[in-house]
N, C-alpha and C positions, 0 to 999 in steps of 0.2 A: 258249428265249430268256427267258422265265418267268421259270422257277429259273434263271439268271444273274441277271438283274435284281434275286431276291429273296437272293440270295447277296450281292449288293453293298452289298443296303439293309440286310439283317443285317448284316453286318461295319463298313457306319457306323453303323450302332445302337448296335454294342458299342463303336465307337470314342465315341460321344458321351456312353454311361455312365462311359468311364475320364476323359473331361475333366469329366463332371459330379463325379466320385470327387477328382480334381485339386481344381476349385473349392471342393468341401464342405471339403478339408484348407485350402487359404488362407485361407476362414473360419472354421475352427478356428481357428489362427494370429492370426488381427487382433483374433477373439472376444477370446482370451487378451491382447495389445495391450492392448487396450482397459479387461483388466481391471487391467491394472498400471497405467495412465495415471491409473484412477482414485484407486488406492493415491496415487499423487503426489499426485492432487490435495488427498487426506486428508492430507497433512502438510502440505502448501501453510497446510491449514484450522488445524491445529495452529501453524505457525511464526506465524500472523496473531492469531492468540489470544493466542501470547507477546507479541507485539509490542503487544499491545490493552493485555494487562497493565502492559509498562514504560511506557505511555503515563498507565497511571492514578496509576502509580508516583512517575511525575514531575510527576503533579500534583500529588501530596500534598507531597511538596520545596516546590513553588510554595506552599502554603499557609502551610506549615512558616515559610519563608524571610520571608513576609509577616507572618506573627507575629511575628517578631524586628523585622521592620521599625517594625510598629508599636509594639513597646517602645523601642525606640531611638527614635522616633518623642517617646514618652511623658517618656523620661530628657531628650532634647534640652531638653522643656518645662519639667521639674523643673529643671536646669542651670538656664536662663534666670529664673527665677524667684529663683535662689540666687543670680544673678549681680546683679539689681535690689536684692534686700535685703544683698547682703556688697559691700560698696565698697572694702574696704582687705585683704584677703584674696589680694595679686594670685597669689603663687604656689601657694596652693592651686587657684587658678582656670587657673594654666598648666598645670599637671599636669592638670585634669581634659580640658584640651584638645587634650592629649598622647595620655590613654585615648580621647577622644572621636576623633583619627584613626586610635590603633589597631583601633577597632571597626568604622570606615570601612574600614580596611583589606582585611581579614577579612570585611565584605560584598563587598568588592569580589573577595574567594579567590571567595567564595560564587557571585557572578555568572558567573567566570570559568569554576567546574564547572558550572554550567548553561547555558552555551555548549556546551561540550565532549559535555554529554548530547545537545543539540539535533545536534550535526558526527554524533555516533554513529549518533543516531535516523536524521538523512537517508542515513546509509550503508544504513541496514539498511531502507530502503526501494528505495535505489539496487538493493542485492541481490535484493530483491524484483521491480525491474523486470525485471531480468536473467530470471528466474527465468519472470515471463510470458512472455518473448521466446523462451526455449527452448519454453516450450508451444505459442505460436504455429505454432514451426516445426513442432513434431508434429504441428498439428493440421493443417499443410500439407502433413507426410509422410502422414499418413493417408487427406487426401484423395485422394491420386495414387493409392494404394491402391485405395480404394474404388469409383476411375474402372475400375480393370483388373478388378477383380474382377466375379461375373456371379451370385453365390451368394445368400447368405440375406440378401437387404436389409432385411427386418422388423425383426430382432436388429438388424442395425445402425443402423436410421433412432432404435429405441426409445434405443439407447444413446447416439446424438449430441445426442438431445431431456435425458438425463439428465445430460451433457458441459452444455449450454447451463442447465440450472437451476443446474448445479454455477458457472458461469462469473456467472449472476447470483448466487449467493450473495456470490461474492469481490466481484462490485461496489458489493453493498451494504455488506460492509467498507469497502470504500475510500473509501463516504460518507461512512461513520463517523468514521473516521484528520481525514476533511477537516475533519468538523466538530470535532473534539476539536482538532486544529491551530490552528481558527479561537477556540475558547474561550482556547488557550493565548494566542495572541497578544492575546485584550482583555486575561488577567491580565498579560502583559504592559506593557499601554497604564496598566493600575493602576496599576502600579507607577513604570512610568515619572510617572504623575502625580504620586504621592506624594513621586518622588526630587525632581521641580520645587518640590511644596510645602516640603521640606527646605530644599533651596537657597534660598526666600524667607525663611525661617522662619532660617537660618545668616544671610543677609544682615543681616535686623532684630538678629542678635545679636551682629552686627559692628558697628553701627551704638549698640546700648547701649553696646559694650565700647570705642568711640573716646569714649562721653561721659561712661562713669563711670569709666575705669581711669586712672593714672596713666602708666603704660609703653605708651601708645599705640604707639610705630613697633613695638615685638617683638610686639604682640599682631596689629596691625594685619597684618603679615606672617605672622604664623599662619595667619591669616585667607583671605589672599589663600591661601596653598596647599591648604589644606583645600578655598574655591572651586576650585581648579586639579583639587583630587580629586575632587571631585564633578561638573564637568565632565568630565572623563574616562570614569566609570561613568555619565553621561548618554550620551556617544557609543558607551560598550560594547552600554547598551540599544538604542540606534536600530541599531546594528548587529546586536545579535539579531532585532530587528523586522522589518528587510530580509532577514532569511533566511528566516524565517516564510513571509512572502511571497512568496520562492522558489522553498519549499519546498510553501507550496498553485499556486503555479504548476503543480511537479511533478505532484502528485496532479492537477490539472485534466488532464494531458497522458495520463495513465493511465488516469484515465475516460476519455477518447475512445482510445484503444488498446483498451479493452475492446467501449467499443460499436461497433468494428469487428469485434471478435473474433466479438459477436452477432450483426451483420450478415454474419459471411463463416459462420457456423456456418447461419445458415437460407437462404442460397443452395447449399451441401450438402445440406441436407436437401431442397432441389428437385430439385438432380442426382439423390439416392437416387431420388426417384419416380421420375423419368425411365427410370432405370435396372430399377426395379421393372417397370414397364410394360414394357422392353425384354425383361426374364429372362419375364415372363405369356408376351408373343409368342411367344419364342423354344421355349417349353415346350407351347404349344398345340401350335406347329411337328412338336417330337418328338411328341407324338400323334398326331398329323394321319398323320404317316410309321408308325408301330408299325401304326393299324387301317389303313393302306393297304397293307403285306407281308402282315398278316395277309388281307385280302382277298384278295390277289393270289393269296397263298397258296394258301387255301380253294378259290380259281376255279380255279384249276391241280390240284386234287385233284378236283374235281366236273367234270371235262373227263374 
């Protein structure tokens, strides 16, 4: 009766080596996982570097664009001074008024490609969201994973701790993005300031130009349209501005996407104990049974 009992205990012994043989290969498998997931995440690291870069990219445009501003800024004043001292010069003075909407123009090309950088930029953060949303999912395929598995939880609890540093790395990027967003949009507020100083500064010289010129109604209606164009690149910029704003809307909605991702990443790393503690028991268990055949054994030999 003995050696049957110890016949049956043998033969689930071996049966619990071949499942423990099973779980060592699925933890090979997720090891491997886990090590391409991080590969992703190094170009993750890489595409946000690019993206750091066109951010700096287009700052230096913004400075750029602000230089010209201020020459035009400077020429305007020059004009108005030559406008004070030449009183009978009209059509030299129509023509320069001519150049002087052409270069309005041409700021206004200017503005319109820096729109077009900003539609770009929020795309390629749009792509970026997407990009954590696919992570997420993994890192909720992996959990289920890691619920079946029964195997090496140490490796894996270490690797989810280096997932969670990796995951605050990217959040401190996204600080970053915020605040460089937020510098963008005061240089913005600058500029906008400067376009209002303009438009006072064109009014006062509409204002000279009804009381020293003689052809008042063709200047006076210069006038008015040039105002007309410079309202308009007044509404372009408030309309950049509202995107800005949007667009650190976005980034606000991100960071709290992430500090979820932290919080669902260290409620895992409980289940792993949990789990850890389950595989201790279960292995004291297989001990417990190996020196009890063995004894049985031995007692059934010493009989």
């Amino acid at each position: 009766m003995a050696r049957r009992d110890n016949d049956y205990n043998l033969c689930h012994l071996a049966s619990t080596e071949q499942l423990l043989e099973t779980v060592q290969d699925d933890n090979d498998l997720k090891s491997q996982q886990n090590i391409d997931l991080e590969q992703d995440l190094k170009v993750d690291q890489g595409d946000n570097d690019l993206k750091l870069q066109q951010n700096i990219d287009l700052e230096q445009d913004l400075k750029v664009a602000q230089g010209d501003n201020d020459l035009k800024l400077q020429q305007n004043i020059d004009l108005e001074q030559d406008l004070k001292v030449a009183q009978g010069d009209n059509d030299l003075k129509l023509q320069q008024n001519i150049d002087l909407e052409q270069d309005l123009k041409v700021a206004q090309g200017d503005n319109d490609l820096k729109s077009q950088q900003n539609i770009d930029l929020e795309q390629c953060l749009k792509m970026a969201q997407g990009d954590n949303d696919l992570k997420s999912q993994q890192n909720i395929d992996l959990e289920q994973d890691l619920k079946v598995d029964q195997g090496d939880n140490d490796l894996k609890l270490q690797q989810n701790i280096d997932l969670e540093q990796d995951l605050k790395v990217a959040q401190g990027d996204n600080d970053l993005k915020l605040q460089q967003n937020i510098d963008l949009e005061q240089d913005l507020k600058v500029a906008q300031g400067d376009n209002d100083l303009k438009l006072q500064q064109n009014i006062d010289l509409e204002q000279d130009l009804k009381v020293a010129q003689g052809d008042n109604d063709l200047k006076s209606q210069q006038n008015i349209d040039l105002e007309q164009c410079l309202k308009m690149a007044q509404g372009d910029n408030d309309l950049k501005s509202q995107q800005n704003i949007d667009l650190e809307q976005d980034l606000k909605v991100d960071q709290d996407d992430n500090d979820l991702k932290s919080q669902q990443n260290i409620d895992l790393e409980q289940d792993l104990k949990a789990d850890q503690d389950d595989n201790d028991l279960k292995s004291q268990q297989n001990i417990d049974l190996v020196v009890e055949y063995f004894n049985e054994d031995s007692g059934e030999k010493l009989v």
